[in-house]
C-alpha positions as a Markdown table, in Angstrom:
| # | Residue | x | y | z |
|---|---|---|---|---|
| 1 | Unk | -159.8 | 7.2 | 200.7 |
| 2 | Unk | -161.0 | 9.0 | 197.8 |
| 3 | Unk | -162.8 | 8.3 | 194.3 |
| 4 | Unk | -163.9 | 10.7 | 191.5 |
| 5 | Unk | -166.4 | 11.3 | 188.4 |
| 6 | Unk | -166.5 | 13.6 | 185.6 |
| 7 | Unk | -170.0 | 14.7 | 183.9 |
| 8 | Unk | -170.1 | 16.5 | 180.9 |
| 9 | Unk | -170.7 | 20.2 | 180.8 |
| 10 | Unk | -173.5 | 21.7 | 178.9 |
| 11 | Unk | -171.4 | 24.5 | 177.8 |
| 12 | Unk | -168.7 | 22.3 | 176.6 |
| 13 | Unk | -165.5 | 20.7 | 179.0 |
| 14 | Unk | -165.8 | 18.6 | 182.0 |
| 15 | Unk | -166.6 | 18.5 | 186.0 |
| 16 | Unk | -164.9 | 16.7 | 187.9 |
| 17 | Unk | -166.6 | 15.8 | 191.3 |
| 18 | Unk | -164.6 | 13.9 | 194.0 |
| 19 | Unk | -165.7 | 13.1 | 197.6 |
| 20 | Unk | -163.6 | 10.9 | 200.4 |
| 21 | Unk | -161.8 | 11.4 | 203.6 |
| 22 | Unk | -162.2 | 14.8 | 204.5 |
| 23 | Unk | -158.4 | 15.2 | 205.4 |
| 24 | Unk | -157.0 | 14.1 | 201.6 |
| 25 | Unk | -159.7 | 15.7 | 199.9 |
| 26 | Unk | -159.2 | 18.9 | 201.5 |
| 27 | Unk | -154.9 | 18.7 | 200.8 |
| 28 | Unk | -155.6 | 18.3 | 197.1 |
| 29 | Unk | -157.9 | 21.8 | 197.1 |
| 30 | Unk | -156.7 | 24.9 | 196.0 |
| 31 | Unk | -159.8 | 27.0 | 196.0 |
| 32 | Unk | -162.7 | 26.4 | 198.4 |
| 33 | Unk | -166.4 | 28.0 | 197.6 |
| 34 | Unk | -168.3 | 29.9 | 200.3 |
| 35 | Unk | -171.1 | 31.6 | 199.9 |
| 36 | Unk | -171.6 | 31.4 | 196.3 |
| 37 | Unk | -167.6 | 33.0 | 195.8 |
| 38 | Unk | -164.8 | 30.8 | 194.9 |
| 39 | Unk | -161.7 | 31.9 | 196.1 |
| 40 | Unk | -158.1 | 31.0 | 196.7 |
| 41 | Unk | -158.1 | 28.3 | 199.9 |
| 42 | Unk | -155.1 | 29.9 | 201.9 |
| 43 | Unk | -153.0 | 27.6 | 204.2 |
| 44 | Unk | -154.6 | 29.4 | 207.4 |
| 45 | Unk | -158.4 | 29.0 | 206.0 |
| 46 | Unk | -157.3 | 25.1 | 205.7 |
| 47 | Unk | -155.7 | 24.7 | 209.2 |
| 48 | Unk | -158.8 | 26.0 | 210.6 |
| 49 | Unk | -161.0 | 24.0 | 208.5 |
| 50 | Unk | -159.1 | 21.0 | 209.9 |
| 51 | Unk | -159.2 | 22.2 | 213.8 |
| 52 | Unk | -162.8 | 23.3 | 213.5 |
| 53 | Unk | -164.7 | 21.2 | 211.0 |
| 54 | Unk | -163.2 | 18.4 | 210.8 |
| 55 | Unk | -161.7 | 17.7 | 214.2 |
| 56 | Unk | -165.1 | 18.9 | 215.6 |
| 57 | Unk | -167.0 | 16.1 | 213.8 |
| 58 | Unk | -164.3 | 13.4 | 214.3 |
| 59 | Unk | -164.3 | 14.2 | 218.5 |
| 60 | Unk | -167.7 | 13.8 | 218.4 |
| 61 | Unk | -167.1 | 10.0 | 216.6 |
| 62 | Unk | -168.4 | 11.1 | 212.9 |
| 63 | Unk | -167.1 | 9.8 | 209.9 |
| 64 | Unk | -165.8 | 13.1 | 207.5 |
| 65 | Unk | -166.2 | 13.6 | 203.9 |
| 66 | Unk | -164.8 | 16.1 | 201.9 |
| 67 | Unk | -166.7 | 17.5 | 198.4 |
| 68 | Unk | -164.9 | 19.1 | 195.8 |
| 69 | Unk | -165.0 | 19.8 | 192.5 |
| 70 | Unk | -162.9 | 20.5 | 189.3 |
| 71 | Unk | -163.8 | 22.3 | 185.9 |
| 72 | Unk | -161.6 | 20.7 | 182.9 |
| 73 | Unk | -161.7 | 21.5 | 179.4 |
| 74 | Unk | -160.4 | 18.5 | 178.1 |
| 75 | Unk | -160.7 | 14.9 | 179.3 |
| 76 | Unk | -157.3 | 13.5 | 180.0 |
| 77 | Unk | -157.0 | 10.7 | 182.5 |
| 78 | Unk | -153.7 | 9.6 | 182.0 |
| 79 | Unk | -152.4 | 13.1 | 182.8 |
| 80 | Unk | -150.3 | 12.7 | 186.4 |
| 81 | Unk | -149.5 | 15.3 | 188.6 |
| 82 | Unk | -146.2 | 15.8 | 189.6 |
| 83 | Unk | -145.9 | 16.8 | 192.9 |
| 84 | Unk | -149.5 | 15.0 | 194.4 |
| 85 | Unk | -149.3 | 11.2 | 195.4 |
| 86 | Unk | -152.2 | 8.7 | 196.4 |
| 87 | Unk | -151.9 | 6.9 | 199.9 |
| 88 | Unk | -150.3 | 3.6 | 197.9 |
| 89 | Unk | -146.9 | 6.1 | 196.4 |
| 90 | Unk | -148.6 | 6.9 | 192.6 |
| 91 | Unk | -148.8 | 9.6 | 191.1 |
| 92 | Unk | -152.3 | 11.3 | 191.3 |
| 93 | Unk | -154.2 | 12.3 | 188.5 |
| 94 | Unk | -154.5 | 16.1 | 187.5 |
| 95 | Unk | -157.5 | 16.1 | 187.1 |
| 96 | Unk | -157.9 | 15.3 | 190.6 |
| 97 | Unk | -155.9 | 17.8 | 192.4 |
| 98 | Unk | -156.3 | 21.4 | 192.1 |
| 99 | Unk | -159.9 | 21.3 | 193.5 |
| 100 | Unk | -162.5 | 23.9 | 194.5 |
| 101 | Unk | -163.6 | 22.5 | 198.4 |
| 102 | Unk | -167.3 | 22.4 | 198.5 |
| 103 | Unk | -168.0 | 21.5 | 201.9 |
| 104 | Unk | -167.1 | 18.6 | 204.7 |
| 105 | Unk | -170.0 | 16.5 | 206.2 |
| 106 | Unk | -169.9 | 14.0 | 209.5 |
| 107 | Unk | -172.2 | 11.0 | 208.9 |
| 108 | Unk | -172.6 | 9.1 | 212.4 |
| 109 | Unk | -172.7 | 5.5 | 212.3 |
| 110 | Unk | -174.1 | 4.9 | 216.1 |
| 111 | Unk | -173.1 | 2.0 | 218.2 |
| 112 | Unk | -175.7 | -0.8 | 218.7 |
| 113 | Unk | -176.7 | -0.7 | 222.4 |
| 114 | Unk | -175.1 | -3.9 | 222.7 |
| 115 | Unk | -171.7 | -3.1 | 222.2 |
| 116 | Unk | -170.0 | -1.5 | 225.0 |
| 117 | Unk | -171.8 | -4.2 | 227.7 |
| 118 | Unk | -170.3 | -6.5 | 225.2 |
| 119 | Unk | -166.7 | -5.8 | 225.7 |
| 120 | Unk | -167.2 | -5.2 | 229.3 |
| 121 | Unk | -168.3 | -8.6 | 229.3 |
| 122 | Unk | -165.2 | -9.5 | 227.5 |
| 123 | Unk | -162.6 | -7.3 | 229.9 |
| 124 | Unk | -164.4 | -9.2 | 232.7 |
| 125 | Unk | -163.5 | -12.3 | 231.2 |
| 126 | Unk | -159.9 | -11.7 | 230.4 |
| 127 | Unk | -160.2 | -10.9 | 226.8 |
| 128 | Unk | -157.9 | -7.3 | 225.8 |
| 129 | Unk | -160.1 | -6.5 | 222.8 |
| 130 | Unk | -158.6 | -4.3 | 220.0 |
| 131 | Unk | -160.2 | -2.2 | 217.0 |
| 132 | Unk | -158.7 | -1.7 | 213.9 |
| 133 | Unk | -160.4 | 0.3 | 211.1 |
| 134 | Unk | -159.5 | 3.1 | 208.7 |
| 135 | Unk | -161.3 | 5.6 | 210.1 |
| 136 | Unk | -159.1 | 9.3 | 211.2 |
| 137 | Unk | -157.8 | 9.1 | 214.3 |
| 138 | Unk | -159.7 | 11.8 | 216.2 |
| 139 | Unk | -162.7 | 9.7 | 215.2 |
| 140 | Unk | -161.5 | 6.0 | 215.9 |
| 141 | Unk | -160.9 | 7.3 | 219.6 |
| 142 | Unk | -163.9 | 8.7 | 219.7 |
| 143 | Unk | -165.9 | 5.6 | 218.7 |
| 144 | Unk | -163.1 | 3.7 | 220.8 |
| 145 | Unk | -164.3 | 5.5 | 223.8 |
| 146 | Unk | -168.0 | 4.8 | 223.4 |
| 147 | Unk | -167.6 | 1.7 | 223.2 |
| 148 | Unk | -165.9 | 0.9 | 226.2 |
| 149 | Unk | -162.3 | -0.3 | 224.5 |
| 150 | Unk | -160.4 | 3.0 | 225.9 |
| 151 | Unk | -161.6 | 3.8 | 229.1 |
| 152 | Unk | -161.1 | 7.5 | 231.0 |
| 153 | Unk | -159.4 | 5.4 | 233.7 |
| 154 | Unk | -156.9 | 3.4 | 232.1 |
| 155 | Unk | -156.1 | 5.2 | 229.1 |
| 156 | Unk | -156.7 | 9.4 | 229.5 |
| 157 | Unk | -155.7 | 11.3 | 231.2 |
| 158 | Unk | -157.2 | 13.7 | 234.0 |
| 159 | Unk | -158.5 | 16.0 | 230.5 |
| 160 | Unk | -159.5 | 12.7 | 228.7 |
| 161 | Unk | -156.6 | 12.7 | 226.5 |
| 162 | Unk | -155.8 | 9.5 | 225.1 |
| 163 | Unk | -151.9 | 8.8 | 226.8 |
| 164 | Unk | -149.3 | 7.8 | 224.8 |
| 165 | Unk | -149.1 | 4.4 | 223.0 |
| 166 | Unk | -152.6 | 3.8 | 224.0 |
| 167 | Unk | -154.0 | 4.8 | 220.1 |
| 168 | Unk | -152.4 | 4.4 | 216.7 |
């Protein structure tokens, strides 16, 4: 969900660069840089980040990636934070939490045009097909719903809401 690199400074230390899923990139920042100033990324400036950014790309069935950086002065990758896990339970690295938020992208990944008459062909036919994929949720449904898997009529409602127990 994530991965990082450190490049040498020409003034002396380290910078740390780390990119991945938008949503765990952006809970290991605590400083985000807009408009040239870095300053302190508040809970409320991350909560809309997350409604407005990221939500917004992922409805509109875009992968998100989150860019941050870290300056270090001294190379120590087997220092663990305390507090910060990884998805698998371990401890994260220091080096990558306490991260200045560059910026979140949404890279589409369009559908071939053969997809959705695909699994309408296979509805037809009796087949229930079923995606699984590690994409955030907001954007799974949103791919989900291009494609023909959740339809408007069987499983949203009147808003086009996914109901309950019809996405995981």
């Amino acid at each position: 969900k994530m991965m990082s690199w450190t490049v040498q400074r020409p003034d002396g230390g380290y910078r740390v660069y780390a990119k991945g899923a938008s949503e765990i990139v952006l809970s290991r920042c605590t400083k985000v840089q807009a408009a040239g100033d870095i300053k302190a990324l508040e809970e409320a400036e991350a909560r809309r980040i997350t409604d407005t950014v990221i939500s917004n790309f992922a409805n509109n069935a875009m992968r998100t990636i989150g860019m941050a950086f870290k300056d270090i002065d001294d190379l120590s990758p087997d220092d663990l934070d305390p507090v910060v896990l990884n998805s698998d339970g371990s401890p994260a690295f220091a080096c990558e939490t306490g991260l200045t938020l560059l910026g979140v992208v949404g890279i589409e990944d369009p559908l071939r045009p053969e997809v959705a008459p695909a699994i309408s062909k296979c509805y037809r036919a009796g087949i229930d097909v079923r995606m699984v994929t590690g994409d955030n949720i907001q954007t799974a449904i949103a791919i989900a719903k291009g494609a023909g898997i959740l339809s408007l009529e069987l499983h949203c409602d009147k808003a086009g809401q996914v109901l309950p127990k019809r996405a995981m």
